[in-house]
N, C-alpha and C positions, 0 to 999 in steps of 0.2 A: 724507241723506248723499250730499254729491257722488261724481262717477269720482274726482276728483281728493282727493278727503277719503278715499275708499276706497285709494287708490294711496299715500297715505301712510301710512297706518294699516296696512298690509301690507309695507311697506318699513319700518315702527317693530318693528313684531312681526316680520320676519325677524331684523334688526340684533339685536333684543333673545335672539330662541332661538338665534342664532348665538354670541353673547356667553356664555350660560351653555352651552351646547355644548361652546365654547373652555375656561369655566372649570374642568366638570368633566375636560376630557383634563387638563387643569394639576394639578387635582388631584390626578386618579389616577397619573400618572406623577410629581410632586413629590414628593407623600406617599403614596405605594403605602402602604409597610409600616405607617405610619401610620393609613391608611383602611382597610387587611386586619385590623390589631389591632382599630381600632373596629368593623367591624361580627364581628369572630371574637366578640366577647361575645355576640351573639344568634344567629349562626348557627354551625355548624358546618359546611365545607367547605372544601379545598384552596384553596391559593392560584391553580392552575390554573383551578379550577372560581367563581372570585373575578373572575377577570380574563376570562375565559367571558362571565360576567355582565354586566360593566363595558361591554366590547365590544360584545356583542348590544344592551346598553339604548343608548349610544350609534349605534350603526345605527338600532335602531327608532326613536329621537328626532329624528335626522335624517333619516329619510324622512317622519317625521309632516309634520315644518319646510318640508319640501318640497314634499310634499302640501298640504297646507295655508296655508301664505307664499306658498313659490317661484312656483308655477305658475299661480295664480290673480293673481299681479300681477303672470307674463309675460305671461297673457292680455289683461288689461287694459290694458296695454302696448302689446300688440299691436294691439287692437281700438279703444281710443282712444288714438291717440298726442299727444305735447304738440301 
């Protein structure tokens, strides 16, 4: 695999965990009460403690994204430019 097969391959997979990032915030704020009822049948916990959840898993996903997309193909960016 080329720099440049590696620079888009990490630019596909940003685009792509940015895109379901986006989808679940749409989710979770469209259909809250909708996504609270569905998982209230397995778990039991406040709506507080729901949107706690959503949030934190949302941050740790987007730092994973970035950790692992972002930063490694500003590197490569950096290190070989077109």
């Amino acid at each position: 695999m080329t720099i440049d097969e590696l620079k888009t391959l990490l630019l596909c997979s940003l685009g792509i965990n940015y895109a379901i990032l986006l989808l679940w915030f749409a989710v979770f704020v469209g259909a809250h009460d909708w996504l609270y009822r569905l998982h209230g049948r397995w778990f039991k916990f406040s709506v507080e403690t729901f949107d706690a959840l959503h949030y934190a898993g949302m941050a740790v996903y987007k730092i994973v994204v970035i950790l692992l997309n972002l930063v490694p193909l500003l590197a490569l960016w950096a290190l070989y430019p077109a």
